[in-house]
N, CA, C and O atoms as CSV, one atom per row, in Angstrom:
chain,resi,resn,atom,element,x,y,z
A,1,UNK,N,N,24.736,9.007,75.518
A,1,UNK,CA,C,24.656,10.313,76.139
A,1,UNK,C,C,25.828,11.184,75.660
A,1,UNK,O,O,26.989,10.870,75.923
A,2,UNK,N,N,25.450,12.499,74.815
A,2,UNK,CA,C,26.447,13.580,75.173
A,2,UNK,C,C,27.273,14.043,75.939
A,2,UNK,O,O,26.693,14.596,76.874
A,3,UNK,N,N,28.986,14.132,76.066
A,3,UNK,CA,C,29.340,14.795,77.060
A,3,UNK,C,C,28.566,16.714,76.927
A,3,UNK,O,O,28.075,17.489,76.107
A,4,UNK,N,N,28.982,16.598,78.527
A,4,UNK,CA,C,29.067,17.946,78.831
A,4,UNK,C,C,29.785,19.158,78.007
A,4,UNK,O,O,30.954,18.795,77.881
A,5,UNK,N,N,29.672,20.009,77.595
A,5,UNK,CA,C,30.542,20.711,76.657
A,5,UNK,C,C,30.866,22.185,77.468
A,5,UNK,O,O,29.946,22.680,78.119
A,6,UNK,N,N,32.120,22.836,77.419
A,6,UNK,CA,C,32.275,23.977,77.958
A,6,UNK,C,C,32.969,24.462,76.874
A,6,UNK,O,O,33.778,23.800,76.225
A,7,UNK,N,N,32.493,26.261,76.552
A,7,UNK,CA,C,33.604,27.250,75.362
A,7,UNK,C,C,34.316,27.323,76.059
A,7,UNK,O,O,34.359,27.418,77.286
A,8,UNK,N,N,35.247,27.264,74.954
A,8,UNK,CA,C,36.553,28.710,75.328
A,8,UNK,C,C,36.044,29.923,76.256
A,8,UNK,O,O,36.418,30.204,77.394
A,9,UNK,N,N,35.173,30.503,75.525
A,9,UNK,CA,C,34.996,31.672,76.533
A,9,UNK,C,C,34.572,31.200,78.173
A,9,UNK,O,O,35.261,31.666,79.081
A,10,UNK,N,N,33.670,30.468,78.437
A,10,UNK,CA,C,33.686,29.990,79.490
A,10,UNK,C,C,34.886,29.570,80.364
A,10,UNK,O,O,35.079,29.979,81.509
A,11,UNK,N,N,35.361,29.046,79.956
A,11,UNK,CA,C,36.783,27.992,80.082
A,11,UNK,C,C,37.420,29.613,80.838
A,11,UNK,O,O,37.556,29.621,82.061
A,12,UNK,N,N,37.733,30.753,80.128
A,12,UNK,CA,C,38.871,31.428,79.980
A,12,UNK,C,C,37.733,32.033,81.269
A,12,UNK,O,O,38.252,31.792,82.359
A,13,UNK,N,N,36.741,32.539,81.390
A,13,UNK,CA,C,36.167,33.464,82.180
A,13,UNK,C,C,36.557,32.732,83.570
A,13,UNK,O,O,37.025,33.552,84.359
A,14,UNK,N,N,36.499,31.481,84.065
A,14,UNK,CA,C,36.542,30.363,85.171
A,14,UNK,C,C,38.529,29.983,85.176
A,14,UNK,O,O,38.863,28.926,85.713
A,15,UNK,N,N,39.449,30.732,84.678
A,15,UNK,CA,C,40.471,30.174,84.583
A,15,UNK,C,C,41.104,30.320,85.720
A,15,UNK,O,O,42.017,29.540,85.990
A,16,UNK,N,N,40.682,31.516,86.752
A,16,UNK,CA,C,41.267,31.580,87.931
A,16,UNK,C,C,40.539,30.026,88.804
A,16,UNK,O,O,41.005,29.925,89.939
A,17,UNK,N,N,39.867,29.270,88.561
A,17,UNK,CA,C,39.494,27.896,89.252
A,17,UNK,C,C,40.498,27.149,88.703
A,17,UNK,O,O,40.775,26.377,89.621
A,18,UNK,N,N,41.339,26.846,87.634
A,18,UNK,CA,C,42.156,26.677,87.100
A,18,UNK,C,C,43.485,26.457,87.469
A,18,UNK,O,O,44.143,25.417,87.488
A,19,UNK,N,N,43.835,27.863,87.824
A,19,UNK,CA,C,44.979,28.223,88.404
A,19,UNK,C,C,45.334,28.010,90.480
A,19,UNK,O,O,46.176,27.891,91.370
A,20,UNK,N,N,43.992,28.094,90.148
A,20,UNK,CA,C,44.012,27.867,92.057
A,20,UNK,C,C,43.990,26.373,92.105
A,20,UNK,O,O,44.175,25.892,93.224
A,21,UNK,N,N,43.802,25.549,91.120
A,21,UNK,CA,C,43.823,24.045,91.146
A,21,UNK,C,C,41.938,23.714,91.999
A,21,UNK,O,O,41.934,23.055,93.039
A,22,UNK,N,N,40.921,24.093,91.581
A,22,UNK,CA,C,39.830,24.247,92.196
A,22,UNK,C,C,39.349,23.084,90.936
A,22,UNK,O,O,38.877,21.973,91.174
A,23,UNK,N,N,39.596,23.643,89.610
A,23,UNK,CA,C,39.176,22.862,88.683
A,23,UNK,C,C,40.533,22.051,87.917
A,23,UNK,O,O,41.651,22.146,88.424
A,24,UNK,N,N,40.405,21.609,87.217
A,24,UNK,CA,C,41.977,20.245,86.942
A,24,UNK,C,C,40.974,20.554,85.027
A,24,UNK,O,O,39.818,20.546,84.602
A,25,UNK,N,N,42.417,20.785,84.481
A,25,UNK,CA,C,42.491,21.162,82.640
A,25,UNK,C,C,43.407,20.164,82.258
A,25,UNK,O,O,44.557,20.420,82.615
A,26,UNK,N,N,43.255,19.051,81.613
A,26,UNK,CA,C,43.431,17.801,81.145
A,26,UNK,C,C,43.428,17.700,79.621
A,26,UNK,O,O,42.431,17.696,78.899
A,27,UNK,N,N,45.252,17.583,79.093
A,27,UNK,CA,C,44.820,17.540,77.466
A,27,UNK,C,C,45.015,16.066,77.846
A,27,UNK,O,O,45.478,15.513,78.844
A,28,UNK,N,N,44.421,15.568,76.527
A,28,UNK,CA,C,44.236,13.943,76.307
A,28,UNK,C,C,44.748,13.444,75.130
A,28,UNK,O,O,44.518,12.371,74.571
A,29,UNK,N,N,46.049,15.083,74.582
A,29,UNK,CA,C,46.570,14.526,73.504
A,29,UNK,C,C,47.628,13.666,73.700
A,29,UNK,O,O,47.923,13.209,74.804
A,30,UNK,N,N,48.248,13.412,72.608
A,30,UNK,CA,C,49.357,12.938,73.035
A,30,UNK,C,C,50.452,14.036,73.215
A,30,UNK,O,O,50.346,15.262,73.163
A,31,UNK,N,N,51.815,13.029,73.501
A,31,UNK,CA,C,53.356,13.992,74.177
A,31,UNK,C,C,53.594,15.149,73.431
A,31,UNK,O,O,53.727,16.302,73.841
A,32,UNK,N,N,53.645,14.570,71.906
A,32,UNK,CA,C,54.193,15.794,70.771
A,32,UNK,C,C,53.494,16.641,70.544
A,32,UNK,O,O,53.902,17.778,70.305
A,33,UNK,N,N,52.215,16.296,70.559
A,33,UNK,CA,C,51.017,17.521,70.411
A,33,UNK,C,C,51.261,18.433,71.890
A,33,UNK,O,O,51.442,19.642,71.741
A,34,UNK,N,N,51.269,17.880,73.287
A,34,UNK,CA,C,51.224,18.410,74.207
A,34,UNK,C,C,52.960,19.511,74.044
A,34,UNK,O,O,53.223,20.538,74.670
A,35,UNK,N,N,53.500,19.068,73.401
A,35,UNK,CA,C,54.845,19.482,73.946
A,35,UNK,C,C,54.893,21.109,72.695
A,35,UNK,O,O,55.315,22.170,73.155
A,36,UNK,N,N,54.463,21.038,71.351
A,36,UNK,CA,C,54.251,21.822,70.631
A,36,UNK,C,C,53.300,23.192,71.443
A,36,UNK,O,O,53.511,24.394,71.601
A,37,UNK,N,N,52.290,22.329,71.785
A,37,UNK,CA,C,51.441,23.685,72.105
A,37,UNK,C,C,50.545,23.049,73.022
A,37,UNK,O,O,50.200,21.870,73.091
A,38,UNK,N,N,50.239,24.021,73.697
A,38,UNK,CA,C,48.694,23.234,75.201
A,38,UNK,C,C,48.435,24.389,75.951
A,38,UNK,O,O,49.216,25.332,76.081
A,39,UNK,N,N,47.337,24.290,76.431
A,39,UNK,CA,C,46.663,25.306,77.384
A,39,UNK,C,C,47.646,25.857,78.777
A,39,UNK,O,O,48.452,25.097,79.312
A,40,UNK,N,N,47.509,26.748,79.067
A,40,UNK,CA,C,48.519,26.808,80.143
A,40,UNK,C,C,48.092,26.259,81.294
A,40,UNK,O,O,46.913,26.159,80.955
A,41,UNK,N,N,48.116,25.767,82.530
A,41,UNK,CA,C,48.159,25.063,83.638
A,41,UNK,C,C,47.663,24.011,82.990
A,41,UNK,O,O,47.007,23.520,83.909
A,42,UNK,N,N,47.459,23.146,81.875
A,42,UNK,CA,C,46.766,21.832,81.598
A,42,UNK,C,C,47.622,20.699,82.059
A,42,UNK,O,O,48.800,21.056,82.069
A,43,UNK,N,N,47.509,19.850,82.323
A,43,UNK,CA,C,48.803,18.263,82.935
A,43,UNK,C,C,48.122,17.609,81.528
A,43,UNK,O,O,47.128,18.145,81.036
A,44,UNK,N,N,48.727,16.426,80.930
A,44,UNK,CA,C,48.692,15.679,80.147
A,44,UNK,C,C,48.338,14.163,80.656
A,44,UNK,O,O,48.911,13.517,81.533
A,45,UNK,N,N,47.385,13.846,79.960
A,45,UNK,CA,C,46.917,12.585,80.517
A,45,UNK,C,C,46.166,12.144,78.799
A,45,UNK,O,O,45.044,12.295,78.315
A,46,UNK,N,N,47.812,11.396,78.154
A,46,UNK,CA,C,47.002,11.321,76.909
A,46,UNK,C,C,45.306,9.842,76.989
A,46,UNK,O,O,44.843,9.079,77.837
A,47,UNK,N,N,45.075,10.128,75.879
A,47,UNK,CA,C,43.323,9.201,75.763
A,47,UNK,C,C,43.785,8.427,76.174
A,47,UNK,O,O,44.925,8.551,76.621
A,48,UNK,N,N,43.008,7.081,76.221
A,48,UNK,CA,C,43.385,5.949,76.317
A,48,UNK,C,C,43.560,5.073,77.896
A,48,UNK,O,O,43.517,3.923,78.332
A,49,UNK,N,N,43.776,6.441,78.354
A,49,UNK,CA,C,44.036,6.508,79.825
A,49,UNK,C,C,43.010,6.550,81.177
A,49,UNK,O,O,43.351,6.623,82.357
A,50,UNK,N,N,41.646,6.478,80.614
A,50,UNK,CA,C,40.666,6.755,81.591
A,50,UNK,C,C,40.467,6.430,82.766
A,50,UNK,O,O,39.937,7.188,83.579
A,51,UNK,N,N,40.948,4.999,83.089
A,51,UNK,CA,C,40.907,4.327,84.490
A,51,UNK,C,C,41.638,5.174,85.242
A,51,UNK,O,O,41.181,5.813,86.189
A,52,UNK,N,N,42.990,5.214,84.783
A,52,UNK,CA,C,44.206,6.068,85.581
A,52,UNK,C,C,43.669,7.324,85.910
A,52,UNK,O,O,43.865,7.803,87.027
A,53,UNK,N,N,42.834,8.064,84.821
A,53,UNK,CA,C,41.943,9.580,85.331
A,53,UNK,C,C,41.342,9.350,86.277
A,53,UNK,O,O,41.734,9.765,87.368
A,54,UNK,N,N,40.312,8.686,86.156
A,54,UNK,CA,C,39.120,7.976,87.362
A,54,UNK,C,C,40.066,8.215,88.663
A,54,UNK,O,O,40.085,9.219,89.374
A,55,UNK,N,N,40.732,7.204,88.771
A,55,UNK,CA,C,41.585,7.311,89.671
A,55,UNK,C,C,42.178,8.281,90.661
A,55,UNK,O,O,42.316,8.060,91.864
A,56,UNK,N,N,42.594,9.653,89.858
A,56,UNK,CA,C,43.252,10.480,90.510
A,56,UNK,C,C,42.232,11.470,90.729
A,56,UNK,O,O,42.651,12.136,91.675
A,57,UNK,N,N,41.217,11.884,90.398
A,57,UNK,CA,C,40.168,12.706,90.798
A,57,UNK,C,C,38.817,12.144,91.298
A,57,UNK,O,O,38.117,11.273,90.782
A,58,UNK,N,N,38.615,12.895,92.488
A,58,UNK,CA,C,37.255,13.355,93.312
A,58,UNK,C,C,35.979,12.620,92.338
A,58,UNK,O,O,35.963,12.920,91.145
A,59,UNK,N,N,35.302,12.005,92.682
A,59,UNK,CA,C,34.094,11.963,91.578
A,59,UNK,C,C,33.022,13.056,91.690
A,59,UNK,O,O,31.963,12.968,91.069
A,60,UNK,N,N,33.359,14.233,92.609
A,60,UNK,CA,C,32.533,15.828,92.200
A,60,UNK,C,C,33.749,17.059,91.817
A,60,UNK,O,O,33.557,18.274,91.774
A,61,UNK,N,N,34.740,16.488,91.621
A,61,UNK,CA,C,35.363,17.720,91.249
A,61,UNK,C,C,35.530,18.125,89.858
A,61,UNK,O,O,35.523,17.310,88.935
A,62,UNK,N,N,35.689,19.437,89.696
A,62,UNK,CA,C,35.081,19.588,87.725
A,62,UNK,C,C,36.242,19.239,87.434
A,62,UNK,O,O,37.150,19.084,88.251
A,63,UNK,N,N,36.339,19.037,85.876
A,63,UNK,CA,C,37.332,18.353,85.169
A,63,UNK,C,C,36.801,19.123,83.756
A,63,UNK,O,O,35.673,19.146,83.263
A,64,UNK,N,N,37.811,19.618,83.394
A,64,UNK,CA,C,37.979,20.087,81.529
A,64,UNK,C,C,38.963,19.065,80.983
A,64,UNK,O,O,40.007,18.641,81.480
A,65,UNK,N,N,38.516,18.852,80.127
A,65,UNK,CA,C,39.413,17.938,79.070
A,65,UNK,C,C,39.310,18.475,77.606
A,65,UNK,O,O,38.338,18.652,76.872
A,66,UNK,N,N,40.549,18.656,77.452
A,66,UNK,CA,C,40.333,18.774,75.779
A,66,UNK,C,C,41.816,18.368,75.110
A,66,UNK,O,O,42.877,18.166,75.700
A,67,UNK,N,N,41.453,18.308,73.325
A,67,UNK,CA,C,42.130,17.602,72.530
A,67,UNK,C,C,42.373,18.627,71.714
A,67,UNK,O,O,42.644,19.795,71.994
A,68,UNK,N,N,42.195,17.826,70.154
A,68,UNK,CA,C,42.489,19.046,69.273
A,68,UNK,C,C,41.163,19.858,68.785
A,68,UNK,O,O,40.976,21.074,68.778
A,69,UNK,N,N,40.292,18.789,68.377
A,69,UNK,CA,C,38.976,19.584,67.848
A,69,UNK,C,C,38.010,19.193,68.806
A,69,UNK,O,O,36.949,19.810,68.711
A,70,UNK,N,N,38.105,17.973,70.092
A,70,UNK,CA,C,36.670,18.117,70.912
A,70,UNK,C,C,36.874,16.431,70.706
A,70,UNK,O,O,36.643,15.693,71.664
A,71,UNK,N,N,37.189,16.037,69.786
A,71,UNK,CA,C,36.967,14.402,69.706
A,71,UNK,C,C,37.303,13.565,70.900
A,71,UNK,O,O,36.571,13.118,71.783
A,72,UNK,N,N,38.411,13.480,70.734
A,72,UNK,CA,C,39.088,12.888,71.826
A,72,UNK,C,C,38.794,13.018,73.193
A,72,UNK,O,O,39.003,12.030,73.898
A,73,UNK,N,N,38.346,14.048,73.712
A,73,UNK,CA,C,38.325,14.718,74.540
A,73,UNK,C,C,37.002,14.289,75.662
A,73,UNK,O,O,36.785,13.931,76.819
A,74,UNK,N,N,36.089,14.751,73.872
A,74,UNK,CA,C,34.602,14.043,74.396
A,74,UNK,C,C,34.254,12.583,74.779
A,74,UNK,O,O,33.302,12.274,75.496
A,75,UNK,N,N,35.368,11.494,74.072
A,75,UNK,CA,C,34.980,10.281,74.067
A,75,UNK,C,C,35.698,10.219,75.966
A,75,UNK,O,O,35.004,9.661,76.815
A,76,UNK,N,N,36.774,10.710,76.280
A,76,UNK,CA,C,37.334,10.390,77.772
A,76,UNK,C,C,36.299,11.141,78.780
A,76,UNK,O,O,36.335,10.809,79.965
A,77,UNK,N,N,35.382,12.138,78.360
A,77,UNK,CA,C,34.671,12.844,79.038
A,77,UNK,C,C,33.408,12.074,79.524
A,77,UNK,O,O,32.837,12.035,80.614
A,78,UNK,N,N,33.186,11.504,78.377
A,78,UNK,CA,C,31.997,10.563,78.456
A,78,UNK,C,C,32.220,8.763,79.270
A,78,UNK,O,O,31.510,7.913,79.808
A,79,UNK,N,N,33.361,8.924,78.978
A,79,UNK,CA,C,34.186,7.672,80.013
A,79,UNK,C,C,34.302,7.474,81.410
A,79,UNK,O,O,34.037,6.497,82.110
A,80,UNK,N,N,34.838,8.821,81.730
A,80,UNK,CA,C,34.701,9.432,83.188
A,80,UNK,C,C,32.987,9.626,83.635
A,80,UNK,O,O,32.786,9.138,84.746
A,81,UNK,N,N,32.221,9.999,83.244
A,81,UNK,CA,C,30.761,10.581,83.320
A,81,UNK,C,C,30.087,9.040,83.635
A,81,UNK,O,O,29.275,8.912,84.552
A,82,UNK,N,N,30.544,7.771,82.700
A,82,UNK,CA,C,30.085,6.988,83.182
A,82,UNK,C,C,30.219,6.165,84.220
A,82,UNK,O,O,29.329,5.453,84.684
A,83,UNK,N,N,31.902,6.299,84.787
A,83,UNK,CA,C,32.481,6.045,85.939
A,83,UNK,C,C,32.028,6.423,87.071
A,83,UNK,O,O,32.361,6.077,88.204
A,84,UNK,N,N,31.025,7.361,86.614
A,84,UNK,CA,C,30.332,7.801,88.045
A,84,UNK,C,C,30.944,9.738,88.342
A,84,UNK,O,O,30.477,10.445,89.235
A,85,UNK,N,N,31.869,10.127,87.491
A,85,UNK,CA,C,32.226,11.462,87.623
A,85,UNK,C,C,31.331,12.167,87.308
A,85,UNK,O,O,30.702,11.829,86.306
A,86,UNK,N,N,30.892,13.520,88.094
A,86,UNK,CA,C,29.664,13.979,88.073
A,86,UNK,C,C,29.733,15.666,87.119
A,86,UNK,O,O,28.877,16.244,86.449
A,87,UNK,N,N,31.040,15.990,87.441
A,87,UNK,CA,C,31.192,17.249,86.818
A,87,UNK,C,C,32.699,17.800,85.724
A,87,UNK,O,O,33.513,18.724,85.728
A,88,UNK,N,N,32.343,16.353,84.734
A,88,UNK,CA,C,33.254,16.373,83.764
A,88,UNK,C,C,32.873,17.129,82.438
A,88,UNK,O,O,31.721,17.096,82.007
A,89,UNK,N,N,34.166,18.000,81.636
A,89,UNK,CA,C,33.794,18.658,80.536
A,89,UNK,C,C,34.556,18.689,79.280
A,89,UNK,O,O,35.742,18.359,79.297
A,90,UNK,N,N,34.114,18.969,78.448
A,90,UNK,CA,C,34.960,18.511,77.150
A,90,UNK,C,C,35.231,20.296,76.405
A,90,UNK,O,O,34.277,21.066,76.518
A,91,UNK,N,N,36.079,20.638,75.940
A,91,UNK,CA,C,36.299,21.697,75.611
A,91,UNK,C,C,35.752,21.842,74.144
A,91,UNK,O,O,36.376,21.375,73.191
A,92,UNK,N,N,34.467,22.561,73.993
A,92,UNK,CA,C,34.084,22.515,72.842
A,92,UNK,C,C,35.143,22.958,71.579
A,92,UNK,O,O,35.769,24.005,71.419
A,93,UNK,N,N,35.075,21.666,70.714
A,93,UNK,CA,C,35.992,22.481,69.633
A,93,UNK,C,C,37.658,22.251,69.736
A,93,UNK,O,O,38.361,22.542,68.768
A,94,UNK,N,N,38.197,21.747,70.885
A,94,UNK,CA,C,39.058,21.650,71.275
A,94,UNK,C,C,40.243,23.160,71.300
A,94,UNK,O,O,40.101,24.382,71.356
A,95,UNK,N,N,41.426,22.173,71.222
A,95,UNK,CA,C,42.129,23.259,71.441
A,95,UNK,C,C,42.269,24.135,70.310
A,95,UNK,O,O,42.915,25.163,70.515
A,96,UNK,N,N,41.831,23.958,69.237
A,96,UNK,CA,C,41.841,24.628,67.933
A,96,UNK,C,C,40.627,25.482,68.354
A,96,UNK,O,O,40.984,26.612,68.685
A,97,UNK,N,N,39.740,25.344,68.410
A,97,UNK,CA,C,38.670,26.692,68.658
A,97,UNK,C,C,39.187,27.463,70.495
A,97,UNK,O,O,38.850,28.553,70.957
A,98,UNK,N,N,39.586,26.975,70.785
A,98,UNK,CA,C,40.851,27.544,72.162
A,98,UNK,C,C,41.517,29.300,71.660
A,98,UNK,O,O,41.497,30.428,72.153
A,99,UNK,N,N,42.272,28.386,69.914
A,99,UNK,CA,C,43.471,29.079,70.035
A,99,UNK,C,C,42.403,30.785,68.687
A,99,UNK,O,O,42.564,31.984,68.460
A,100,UNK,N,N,41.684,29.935,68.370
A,100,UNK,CA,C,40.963,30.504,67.275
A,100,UNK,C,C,40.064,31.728,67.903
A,100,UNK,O,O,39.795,32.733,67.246
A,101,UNK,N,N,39.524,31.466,69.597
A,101,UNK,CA,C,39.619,32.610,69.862
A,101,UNK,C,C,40.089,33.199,70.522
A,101,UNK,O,O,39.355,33.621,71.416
A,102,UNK,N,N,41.132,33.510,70.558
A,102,UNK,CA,C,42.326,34.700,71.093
A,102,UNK,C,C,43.141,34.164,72.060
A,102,UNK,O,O,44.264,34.596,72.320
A,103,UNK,N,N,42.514,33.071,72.694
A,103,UNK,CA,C,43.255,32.807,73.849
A,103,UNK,C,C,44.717,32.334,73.704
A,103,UNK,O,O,45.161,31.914,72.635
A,104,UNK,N,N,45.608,32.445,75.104
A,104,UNK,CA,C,47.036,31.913,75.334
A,104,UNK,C,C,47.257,30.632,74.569
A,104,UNK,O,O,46.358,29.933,74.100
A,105,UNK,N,N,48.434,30.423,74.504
A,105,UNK,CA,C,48.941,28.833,74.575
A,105,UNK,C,C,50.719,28.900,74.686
A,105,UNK,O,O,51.477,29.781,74.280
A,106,UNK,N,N,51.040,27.546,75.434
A,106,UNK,CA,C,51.877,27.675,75.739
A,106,UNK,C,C,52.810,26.381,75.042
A,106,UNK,O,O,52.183,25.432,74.570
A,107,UNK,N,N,54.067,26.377,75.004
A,107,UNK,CA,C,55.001,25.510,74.416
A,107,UNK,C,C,56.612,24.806,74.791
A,107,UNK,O,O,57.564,25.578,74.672
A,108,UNK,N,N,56.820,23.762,75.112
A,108,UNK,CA,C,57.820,23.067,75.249
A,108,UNK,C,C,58.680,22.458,74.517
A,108,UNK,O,O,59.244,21.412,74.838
A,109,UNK,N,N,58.894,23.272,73.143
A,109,UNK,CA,C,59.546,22.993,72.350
A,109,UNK,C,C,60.952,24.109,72.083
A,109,UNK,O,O,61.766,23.873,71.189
C-alpha cells in the first residue's frame, strides 16, 4: 500500500493546524540534515524510529512526515499506517519540493 501523500501547498495552506499543535510535522532526517535546514515547527524523529513514533501519538491524530525527497518519509509513513495510525502523511517530494516552492525554512546552524 501507498502512503498517503500531502503538497507543499497543502501542507502550507493547513500550517496554522501546525502551529496550534492540532497536527504534529515530523522530519525523519537525521541531526545534521535537521540542524542545516527543516520546516519550521517540525520536532525531529530521525527514520528508523517508528515504534518510538507509534508511541507518542494518538492513532487519529494527523501526522506529516517528511525527509529530503519523500523517501524516507514515505517508508515511516507507511510504518505508522500499518500500526494502526489512521491519519498519517508523507510530504510529497520532501523537503526539497518544500523549499522549491517558495516556502520558509529554518536553521540551527
Amino acid at each position: 500500500m501507498t502512503p498517503k501523500l500531502i503538497s507543499p501547498e497543502a501542507l502550507n495552506d493547513n500550517f496554522d493546524n501546525v502551529k496550534s499543535g492540532a497536527w504534529s510535522l515530523i522530519d525523519v532526517r537525521d541531526v545534521l540534515e535537521y540542524r542545516k535546514s527543516h520546516i519550521p515547527m517540525a520536532a525531529l524523529m530521525p527514520s528508523g524510529h517508528t515504534e518510538k513514533m507509534s508511541r507518542q501519538i494518538e492513532l487519529n491524530d494527523v501526522v506529516v512526515l517528511y525527509c529530503k525527497a519523500g523517501v524516507r518519509s514515505g517508508k515511516e509513513a507507511q510504518n505508522l499506517s500499518n500500526m494502526g495510525h489512521n491519519n498519517v502523511y508523507s510530504l510529497k517530494g520532501g523537503i526539497d519540493n518544500w523549499t522549491a516552492s517558495g516556502y520558509p525554512l529554518e536553521s540551527w546552524l
